[in-house]
N, C-alpha and C positions, 0 to 999 in steps of 0.2 A: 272678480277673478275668473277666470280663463282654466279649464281641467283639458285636455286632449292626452290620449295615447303618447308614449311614447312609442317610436317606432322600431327598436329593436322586439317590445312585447305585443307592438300589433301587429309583425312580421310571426310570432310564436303563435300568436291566439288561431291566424290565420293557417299556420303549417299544421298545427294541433287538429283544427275543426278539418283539414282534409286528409292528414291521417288516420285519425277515428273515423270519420265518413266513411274509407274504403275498409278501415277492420271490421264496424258493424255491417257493412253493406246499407248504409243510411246514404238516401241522395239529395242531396243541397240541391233545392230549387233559387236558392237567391240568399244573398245574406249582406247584411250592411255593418259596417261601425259605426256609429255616432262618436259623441267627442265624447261620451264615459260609460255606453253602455253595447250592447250589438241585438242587431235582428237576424233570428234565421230561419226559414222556412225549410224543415226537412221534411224527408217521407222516411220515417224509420224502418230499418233492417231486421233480421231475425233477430237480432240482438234488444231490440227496444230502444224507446227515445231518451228512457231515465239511465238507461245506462252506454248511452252518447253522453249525456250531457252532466251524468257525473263526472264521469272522464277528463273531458273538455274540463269543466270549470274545475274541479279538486286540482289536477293538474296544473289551471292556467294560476291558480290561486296559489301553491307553491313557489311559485317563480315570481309571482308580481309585486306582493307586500318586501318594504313598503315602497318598491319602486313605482308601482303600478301608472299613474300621472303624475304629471309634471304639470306644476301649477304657478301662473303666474300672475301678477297683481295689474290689474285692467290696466291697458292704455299704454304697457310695455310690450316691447317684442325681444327675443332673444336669440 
């Protein structure tokens, strides 16, 4: 089986992590999606990293269950 983002919620995760970047004053050196997880290199802001990334995920987690991926059975496409 096959997990990837859907792309209305990897469009969100993406708006999320750069609205909170510019609230805390945190600066994204780099960041990636994988098909079910993300990488991100910040330098946190006055605000801290734990509270970037409570934000970030409380938030992304709200909106994703249970849409979060779309999953499909090997060897099909959709």
């Amino acid at each position: 089986m096959v997990k990837y983002w859907r792309h209305n919620l990897r469009d969100n995760f993406i708006s999320r992590l750069g609205a909170l970047a510019k609230e805390t004053s945190t600066a994204i050196y780099a960041w990636a999606l994988l098909s079910n997880h993300a990488h991100i290199l910040p330098r946190s802001g006055a605000a801290g990293l734990p509270t970037l990334m409570r934000r970030l995920l409380s938030g992304y987690a709200t909106i994703s269950q249970p849409q979060a991926f779309c999953i499909e059975a090997a060897g099909t496409s959709g």
